[in-house]
PyMOL Python script that loads the backbone (N, CA, C, O; Angstrom):
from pymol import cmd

cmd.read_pdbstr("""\
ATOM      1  N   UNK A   1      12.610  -9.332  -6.203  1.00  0.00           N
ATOM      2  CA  UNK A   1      11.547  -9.061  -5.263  1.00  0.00           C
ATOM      3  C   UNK A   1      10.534  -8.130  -5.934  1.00  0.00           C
ATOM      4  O   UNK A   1      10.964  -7.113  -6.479  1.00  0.00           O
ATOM      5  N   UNK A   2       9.110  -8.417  -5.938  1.00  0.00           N
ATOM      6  CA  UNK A   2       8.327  -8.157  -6.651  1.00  0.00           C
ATOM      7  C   UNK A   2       8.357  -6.363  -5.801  1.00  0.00           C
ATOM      8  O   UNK A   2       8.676  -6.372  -4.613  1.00  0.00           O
ATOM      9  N   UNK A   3       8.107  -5.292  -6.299  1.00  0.00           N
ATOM     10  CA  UNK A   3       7.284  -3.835  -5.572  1.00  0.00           C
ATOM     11  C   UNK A   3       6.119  -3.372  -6.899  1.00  0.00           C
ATOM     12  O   UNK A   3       5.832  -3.449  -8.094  1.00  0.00           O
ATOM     13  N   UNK A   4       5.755  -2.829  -5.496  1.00  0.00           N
ATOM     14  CA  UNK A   4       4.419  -2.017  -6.216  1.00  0.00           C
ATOM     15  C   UNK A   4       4.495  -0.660  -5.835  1.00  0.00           C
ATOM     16  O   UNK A   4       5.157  -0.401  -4.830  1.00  0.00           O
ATOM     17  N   UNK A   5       3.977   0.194  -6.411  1.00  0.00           N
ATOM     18  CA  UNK A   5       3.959   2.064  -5.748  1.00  0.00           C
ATOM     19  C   UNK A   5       2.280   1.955  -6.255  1.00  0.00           C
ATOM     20  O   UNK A   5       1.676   1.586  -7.262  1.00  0.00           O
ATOM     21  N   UNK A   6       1.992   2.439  -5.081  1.00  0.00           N
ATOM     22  CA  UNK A   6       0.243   2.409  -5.129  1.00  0.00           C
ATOM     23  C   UNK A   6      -0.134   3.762  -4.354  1.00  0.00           C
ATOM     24  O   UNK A   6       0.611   4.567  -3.797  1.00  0.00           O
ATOM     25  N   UNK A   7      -1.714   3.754  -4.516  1.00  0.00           N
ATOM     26  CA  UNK A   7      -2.168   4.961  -4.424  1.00  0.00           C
ATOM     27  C   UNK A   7      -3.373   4.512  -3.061  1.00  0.00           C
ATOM     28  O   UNK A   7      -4.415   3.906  -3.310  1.00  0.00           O
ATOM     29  N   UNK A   8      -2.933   4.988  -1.521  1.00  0.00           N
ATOM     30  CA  UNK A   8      -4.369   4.412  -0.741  1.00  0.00           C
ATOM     31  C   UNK A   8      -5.131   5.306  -0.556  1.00  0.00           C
ATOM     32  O   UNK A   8      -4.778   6.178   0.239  1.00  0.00           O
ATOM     33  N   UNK A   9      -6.314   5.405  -1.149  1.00  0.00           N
ATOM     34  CA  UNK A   9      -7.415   6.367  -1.027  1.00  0.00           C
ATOM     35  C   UNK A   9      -7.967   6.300   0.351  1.00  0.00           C
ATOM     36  O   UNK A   9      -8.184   5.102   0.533  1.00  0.00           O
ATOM     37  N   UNK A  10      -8.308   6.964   1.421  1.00  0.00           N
ATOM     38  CA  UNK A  10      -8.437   6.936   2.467  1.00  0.00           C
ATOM     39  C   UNK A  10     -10.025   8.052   2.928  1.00  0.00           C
ATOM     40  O   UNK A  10     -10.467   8.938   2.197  1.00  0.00           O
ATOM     41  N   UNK A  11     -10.549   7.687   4.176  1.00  0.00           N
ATOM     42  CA  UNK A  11     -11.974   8.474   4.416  1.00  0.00           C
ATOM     43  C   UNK A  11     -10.652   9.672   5.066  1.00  0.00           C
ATOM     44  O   UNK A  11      -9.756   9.560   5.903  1.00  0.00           O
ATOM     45  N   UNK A  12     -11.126  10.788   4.167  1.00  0.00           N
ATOM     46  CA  UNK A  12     -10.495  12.379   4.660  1.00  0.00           C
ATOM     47  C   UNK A  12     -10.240  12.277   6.019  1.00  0.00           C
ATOM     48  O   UNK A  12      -9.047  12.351   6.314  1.00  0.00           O
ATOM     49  N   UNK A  13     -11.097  12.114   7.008  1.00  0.00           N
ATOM     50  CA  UNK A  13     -10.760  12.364   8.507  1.00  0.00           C
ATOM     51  C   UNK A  13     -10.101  11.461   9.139  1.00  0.00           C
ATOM     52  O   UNK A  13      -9.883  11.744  10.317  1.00  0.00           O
ATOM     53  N   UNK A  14      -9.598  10.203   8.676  1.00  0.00           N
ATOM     54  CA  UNK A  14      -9.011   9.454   9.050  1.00  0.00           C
ATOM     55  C   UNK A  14      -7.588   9.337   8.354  1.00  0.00           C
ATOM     56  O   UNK A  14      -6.880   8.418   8.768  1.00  0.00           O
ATOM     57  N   UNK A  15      -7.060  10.178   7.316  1.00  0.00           N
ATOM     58  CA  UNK A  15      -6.046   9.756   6.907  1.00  0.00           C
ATOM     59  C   UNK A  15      -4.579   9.696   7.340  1.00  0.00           C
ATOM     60  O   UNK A  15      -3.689   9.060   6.774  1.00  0.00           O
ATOM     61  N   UNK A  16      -4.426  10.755   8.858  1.00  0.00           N
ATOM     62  CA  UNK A  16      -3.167  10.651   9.456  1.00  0.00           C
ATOM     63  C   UNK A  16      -2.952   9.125  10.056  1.00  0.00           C
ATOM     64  O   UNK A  16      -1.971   8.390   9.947  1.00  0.00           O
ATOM     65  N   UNK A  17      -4.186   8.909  10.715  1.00  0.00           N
ATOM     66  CA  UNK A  17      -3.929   7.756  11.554  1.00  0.00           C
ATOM     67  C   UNK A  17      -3.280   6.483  10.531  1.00  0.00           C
ATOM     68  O   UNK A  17      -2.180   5.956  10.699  1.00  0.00           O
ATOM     69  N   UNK A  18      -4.155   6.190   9.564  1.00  0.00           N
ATOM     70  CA  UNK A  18      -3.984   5.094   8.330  1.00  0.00           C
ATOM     71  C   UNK A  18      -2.295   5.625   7.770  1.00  0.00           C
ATOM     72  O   UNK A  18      -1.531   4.758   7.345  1.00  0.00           O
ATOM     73  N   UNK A  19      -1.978   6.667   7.812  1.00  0.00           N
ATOM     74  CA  UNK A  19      -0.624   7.277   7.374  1.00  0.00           C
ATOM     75  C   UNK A  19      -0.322   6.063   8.557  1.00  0.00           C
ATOM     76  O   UNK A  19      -0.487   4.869   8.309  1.00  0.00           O
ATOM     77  N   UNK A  20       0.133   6.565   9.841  1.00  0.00           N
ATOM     78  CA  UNK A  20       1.320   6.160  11.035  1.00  0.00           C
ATOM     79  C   UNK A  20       0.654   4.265  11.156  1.00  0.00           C
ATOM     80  O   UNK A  20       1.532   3.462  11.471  1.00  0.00           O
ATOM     81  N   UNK A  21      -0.304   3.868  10.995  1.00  0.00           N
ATOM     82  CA  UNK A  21      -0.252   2.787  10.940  1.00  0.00           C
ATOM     83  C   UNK A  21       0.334   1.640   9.734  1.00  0.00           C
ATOM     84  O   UNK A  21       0.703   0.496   9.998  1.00  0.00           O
ATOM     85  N   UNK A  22       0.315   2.170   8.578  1.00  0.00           N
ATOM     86  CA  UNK A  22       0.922   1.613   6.990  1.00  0.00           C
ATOM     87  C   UNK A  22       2.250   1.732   7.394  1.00  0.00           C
ATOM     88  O   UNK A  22       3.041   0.849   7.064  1.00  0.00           O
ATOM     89  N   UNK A  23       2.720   2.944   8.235  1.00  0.00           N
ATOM     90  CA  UNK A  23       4.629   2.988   8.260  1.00  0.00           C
ATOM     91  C   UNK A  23       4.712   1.690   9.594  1.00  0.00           C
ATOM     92  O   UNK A  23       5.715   0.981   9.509  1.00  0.00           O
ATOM     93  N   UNK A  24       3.903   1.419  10.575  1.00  0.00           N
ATOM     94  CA  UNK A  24       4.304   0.160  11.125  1.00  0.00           C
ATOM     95  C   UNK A  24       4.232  -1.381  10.464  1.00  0.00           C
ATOM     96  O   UNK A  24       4.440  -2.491  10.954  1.00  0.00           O
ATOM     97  N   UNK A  25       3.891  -0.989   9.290  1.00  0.00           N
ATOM     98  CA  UNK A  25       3.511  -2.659   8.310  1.00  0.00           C
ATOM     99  C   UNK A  25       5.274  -3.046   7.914  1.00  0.00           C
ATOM    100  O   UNK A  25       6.030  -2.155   7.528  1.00  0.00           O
ATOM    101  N   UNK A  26       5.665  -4.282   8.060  1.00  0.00           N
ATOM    102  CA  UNK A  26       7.324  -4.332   7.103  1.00  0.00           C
ATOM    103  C   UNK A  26       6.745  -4.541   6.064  1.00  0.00           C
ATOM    104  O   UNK A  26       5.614  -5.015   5.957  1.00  0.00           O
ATOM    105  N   UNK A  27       7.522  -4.182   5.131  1.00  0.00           N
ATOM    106  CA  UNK A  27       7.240  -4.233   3.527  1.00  0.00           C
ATOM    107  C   UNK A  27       6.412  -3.186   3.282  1.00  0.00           C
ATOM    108  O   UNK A  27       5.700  -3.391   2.299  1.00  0.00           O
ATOM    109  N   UNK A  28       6.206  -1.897   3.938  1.00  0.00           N
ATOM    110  CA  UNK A  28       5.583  -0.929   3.651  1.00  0.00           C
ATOM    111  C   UNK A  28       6.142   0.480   4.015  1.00  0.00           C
ATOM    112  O   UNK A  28       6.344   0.996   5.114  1.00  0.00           O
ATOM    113  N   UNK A  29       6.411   1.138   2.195  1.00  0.00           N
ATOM    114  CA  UNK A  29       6.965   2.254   3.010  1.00  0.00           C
ATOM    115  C   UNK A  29       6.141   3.541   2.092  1.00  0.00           C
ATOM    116  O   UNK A  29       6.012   3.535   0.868  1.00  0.00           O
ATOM    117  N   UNK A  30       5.789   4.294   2.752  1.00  0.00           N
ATOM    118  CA  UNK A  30       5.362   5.455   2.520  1.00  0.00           C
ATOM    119  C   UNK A  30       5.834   6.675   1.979  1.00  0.00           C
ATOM    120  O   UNK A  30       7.038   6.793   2.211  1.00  0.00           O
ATOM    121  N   UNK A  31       5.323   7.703   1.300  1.00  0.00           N
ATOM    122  CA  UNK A  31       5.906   8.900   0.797  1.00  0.00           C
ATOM    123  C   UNK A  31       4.881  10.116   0.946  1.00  0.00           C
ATOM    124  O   UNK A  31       4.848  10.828  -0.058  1.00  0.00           O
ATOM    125  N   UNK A  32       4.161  10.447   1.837  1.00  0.00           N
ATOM    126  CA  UNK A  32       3.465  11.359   2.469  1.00  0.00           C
ATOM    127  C   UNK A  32       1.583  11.276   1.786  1.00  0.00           C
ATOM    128  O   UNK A  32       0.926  10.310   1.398  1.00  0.00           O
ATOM    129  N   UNK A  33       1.372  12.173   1.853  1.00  0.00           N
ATOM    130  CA  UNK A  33       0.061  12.440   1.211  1.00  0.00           C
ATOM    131  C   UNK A  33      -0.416  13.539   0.212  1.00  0.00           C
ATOM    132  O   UNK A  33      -0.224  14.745   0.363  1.00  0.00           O
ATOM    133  N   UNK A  34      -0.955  13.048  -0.652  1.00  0.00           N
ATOM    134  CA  UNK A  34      -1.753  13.940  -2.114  1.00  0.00           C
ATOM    135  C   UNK A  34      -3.022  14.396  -1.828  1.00  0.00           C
ATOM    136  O   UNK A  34      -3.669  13.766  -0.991  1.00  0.00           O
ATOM    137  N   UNK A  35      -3.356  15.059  -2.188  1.00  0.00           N
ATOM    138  CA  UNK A  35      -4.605  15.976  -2.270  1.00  0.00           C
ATOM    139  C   UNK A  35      -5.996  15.729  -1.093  1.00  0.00           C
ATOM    140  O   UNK A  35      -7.193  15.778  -1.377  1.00  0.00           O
ATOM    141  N   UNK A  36      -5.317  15.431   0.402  1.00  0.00           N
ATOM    142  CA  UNK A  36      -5.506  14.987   1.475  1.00  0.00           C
ATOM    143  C   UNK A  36      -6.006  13.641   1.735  1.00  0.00           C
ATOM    144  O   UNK A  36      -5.641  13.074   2.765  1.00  0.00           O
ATOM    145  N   UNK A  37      -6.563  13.235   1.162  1.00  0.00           N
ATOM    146  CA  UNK A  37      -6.859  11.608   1.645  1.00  0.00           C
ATOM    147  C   UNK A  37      -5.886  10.434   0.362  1.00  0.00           C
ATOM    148  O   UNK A  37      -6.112   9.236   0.191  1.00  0.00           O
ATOM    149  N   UNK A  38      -5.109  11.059  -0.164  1.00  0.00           N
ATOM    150  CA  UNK A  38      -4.901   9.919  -1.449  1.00  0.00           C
ATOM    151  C   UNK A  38      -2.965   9.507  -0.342  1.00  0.00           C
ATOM    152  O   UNK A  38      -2.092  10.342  -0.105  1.00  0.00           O
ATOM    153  N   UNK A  39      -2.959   8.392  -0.053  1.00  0.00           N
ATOM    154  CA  UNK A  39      -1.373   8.080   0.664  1.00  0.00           C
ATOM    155  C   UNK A  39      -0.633   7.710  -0.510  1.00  0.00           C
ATOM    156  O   UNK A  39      -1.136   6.774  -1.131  1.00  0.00           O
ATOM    157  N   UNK A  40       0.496   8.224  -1.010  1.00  0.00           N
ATOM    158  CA  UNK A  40       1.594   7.601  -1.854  1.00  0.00           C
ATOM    159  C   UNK A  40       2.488   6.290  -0.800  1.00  0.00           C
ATOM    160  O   UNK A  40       2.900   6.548   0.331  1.00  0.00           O
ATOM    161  N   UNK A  41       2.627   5.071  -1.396  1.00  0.00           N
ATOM    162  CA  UNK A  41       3.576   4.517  -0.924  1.00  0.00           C
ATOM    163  C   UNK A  41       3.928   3.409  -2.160  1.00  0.00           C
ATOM    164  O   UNK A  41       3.445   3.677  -3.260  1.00  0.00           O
ATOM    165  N   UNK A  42       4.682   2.273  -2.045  1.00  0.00           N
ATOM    166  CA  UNK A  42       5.646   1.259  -2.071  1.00  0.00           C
ATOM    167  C   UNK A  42       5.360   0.285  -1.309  1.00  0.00           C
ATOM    168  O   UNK A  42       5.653   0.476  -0.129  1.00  0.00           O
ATOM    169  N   UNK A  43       4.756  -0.979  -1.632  1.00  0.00           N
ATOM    170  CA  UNK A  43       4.925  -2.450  -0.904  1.00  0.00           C
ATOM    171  C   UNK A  43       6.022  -3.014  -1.829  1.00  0.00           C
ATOM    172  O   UNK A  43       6.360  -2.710  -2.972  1.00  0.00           O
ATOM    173  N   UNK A  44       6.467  -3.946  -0.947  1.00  0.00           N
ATOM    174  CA  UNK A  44       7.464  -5.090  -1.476  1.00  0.00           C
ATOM    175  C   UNK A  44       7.048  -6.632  -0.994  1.00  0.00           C
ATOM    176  O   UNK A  44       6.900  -6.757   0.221  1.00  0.00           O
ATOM    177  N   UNK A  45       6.889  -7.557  -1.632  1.00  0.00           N
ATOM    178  CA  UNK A  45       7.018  -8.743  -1.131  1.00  0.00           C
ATOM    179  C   UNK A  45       8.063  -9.754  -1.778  1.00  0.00           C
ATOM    180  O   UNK A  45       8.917  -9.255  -2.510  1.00  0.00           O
ATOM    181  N   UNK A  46       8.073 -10.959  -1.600  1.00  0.00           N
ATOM    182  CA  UNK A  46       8.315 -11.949  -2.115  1.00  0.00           C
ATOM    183  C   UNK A  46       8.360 -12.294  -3.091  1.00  0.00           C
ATOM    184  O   UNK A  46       9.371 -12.748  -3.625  1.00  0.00           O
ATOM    185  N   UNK A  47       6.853 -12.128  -3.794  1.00  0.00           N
ATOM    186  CA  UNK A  47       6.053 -13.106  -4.731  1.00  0.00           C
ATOM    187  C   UNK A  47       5.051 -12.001  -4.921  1.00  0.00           C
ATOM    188  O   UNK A  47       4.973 -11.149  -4.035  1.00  0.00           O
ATOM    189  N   UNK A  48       4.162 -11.911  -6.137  1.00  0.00           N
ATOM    190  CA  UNK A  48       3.301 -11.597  -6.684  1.00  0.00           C
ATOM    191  C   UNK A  48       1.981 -11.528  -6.043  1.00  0.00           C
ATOM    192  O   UNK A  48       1.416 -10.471  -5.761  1.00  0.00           O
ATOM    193  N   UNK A  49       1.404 -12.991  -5.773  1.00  0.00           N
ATOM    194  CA  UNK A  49       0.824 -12.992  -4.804  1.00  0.00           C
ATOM    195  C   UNK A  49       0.965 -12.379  -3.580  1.00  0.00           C
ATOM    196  O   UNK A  49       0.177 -11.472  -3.315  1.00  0.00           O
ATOM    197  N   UNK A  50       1.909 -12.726  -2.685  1.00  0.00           N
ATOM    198  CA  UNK A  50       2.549 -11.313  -1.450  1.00  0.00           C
ATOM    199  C   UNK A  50       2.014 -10.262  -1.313  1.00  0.00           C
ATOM    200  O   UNK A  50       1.236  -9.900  -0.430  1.00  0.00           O
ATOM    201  N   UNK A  51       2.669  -9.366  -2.759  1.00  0.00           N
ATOM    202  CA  UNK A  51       1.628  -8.246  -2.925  1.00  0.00           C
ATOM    203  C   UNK A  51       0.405  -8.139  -2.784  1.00  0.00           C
ATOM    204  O   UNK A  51      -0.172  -7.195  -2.243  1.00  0.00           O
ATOM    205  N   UNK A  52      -0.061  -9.053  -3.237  1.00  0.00           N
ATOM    206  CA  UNK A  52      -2.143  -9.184  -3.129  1.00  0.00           C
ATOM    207  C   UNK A  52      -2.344  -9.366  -1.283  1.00  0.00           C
ATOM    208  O   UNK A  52      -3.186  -8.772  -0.610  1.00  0.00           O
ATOM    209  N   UNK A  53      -1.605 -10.072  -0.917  1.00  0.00           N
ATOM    210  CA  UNK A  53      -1.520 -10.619   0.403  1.00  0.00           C
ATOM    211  C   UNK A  53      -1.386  -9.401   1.425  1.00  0.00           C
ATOM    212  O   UNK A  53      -2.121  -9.184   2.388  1.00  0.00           O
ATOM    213  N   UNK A  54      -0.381  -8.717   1.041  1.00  0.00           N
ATOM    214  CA  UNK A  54       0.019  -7.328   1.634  1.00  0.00           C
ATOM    215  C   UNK A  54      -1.286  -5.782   1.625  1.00  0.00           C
ATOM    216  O   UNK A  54      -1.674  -5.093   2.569  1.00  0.00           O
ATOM    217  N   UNK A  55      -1.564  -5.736   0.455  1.00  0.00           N
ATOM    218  CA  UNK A  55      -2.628  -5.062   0.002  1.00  0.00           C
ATOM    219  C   UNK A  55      -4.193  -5.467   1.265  1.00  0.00           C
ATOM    220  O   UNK A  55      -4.638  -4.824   2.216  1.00  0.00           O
ATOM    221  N   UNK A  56      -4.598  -6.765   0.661  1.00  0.00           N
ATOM    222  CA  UNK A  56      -5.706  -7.388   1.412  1.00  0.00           C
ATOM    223  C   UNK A  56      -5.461  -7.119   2.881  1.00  0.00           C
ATOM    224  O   UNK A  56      -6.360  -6.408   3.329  1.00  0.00           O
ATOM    225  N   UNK A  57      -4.754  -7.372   3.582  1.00  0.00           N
ATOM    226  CA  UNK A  57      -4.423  -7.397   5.118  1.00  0.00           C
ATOM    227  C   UNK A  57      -4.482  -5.891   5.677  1.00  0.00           C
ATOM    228  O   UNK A  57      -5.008  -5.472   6.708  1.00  0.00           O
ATOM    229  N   UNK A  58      -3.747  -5.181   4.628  1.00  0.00           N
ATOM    230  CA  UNK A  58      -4.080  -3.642   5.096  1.00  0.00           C
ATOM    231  C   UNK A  58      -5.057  -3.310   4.774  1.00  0.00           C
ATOM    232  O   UNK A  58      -5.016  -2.093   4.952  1.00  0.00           O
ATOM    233  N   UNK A  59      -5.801  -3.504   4.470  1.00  0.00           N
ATOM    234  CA  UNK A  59      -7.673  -3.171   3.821  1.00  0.00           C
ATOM    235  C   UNK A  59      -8.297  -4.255   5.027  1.00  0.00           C
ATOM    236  O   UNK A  59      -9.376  -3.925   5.520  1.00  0.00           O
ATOM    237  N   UNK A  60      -7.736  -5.373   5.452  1.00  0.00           N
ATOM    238  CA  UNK A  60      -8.607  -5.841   6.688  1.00  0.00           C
ATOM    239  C   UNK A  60      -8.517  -5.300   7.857  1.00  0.00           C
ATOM    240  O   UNK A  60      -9.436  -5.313   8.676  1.00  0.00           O
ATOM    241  N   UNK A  61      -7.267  -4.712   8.057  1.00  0.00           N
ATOM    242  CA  UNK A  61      -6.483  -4.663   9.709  1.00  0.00           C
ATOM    243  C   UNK A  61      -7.209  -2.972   9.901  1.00  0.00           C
ATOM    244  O   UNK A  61      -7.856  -2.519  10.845  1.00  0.00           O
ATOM    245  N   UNK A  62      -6.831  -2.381   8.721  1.00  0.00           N
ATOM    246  CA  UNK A  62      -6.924  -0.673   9.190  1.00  0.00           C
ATOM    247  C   UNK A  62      -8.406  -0.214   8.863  1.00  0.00           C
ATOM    248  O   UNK A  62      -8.740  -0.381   7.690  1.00  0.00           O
ATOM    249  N   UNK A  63      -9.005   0.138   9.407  1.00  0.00           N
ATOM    250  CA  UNK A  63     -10.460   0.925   9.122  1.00  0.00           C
ATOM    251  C   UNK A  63     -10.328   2.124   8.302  1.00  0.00           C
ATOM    252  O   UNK A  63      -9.657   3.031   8.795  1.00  0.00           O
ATOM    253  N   UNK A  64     -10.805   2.295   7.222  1.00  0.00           N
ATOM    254  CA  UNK A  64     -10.863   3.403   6.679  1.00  0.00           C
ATOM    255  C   UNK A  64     -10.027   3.802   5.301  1.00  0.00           C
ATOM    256  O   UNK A  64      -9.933   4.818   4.612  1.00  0.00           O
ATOM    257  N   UNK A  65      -9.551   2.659   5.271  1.00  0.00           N
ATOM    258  CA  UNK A  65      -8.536   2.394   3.562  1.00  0.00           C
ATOM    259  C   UNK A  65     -10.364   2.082   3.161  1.00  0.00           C
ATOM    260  O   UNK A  65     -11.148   1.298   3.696  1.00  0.00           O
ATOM    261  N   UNK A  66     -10.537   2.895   2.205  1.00  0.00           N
ATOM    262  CA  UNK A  66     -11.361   2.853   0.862  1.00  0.00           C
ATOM    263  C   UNK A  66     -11.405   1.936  -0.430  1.00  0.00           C
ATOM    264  O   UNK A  66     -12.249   1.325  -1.085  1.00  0.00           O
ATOM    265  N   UNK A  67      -9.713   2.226  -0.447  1.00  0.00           N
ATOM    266  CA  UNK A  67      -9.264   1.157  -1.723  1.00  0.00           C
ATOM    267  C   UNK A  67      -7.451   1.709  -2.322  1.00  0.00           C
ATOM    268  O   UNK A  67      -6.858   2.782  -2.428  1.00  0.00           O
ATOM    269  N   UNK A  68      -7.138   0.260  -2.582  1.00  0.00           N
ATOM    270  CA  UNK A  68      -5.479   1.011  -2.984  1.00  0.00           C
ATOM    271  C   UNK A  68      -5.606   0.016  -4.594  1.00  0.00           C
ATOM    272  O   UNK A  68      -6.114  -1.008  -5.052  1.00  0.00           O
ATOM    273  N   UNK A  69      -4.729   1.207  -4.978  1.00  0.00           N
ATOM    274  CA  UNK A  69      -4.810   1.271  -6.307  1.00  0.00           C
ATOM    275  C   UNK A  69      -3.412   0.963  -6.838  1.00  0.00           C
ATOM    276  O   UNK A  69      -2.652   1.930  -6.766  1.00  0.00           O
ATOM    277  N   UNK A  70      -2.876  -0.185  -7.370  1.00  0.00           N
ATOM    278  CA  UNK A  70      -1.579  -0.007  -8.188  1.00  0.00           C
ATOM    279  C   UNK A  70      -1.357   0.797  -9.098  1.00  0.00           C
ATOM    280  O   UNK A  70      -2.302   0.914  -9.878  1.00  0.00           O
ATOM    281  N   UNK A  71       0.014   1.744  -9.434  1.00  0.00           N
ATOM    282  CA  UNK A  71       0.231   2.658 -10.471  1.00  0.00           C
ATOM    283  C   UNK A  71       1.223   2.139 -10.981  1.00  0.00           C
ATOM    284  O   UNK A  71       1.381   2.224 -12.199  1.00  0.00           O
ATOM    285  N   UNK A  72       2.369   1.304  -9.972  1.00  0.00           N
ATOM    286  CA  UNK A  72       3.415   0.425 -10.872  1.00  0.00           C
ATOM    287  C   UNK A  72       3.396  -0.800 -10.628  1.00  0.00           C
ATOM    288  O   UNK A  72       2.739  -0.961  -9.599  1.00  0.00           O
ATOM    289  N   UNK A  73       3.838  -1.945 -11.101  1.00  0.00           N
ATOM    290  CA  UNK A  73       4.217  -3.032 -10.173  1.00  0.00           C
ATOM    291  C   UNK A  73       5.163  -3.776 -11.313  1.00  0.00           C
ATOM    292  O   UNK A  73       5.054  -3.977 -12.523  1.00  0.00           O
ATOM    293  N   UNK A  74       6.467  -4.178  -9.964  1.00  0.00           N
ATOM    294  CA  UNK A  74       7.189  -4.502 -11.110  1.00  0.00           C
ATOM    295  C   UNK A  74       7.791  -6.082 -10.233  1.00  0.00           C
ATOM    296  O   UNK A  74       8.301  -6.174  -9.117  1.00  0.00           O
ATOM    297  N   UNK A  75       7.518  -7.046 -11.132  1.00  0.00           N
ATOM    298  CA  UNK A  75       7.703  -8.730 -11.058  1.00  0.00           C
ATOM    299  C   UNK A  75       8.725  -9.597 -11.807  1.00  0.00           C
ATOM    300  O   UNK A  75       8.710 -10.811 -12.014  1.00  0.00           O
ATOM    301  N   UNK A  76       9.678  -8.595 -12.184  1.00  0.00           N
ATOM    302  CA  UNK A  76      10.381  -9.552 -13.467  1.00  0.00           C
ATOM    303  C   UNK A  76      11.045 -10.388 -12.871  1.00  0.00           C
ATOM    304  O   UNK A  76      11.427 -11.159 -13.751  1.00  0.00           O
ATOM    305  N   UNK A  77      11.514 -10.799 -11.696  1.00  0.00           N
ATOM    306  CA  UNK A  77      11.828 -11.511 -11.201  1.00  0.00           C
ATOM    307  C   UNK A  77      11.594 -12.638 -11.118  1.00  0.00           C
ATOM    308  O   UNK A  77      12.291 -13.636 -10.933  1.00  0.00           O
ATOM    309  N   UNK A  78      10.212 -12.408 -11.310  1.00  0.00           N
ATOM    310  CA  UNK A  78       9.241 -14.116 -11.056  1.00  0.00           C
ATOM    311  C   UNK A  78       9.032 -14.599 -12.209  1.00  0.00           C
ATOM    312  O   UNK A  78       8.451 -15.681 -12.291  1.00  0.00           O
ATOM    313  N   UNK A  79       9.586 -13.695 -13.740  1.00  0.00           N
ATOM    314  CA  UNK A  79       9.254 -14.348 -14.927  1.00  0.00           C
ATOM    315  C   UNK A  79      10.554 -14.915 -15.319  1.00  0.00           C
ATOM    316  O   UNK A  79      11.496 -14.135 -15.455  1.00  0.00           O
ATOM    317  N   UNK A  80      10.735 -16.249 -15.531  1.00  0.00           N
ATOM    318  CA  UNK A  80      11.425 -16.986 -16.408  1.00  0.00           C
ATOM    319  C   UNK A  80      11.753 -18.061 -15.991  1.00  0.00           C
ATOM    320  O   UNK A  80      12.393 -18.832 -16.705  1.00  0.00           O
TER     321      UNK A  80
END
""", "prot")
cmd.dss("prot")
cmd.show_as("cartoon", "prot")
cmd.util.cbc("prot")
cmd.orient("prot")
């Protein structure tokens, strides 16, 4: 199963809410917040794509994600 640990940059005054809404996503789990608007978390999907799928939907659904940034992502699963 493909995961990613990403970084969601968020508008400062909105970042609790975007926090408690990302912990209602499945395949999304969280690890608090950095230097007030930056969210640490973890998606998981399926597939590679998934991830893109997962990412995109939370950048459509929630107002105020800026942009999320992958720092790991790991797929070896899907290679061979």
């Amino acid at each position: 199963m493909p995961i990613a640990g990403v970084i969601v940059v968020t508008a400062p005054d909105k970042t609790q809410e975007i926090l408690e809404q990302m912990n209602a996503f499945e395949n999304v789990t969280t690890y608090g917040v950095h230097k007030g608007n930056h969210i640490v978390a973890v998606f998981e999907a399926d597939s590679s794509k998934g991830l893109e799928k997962l990412s995109d939907n939370l950048t459509d659904r929630i107002p105020g994600i800026l942009g999320i940034y992958p720092s790991y992502v790991n797929f070896e699963d899907e290679v061979g």
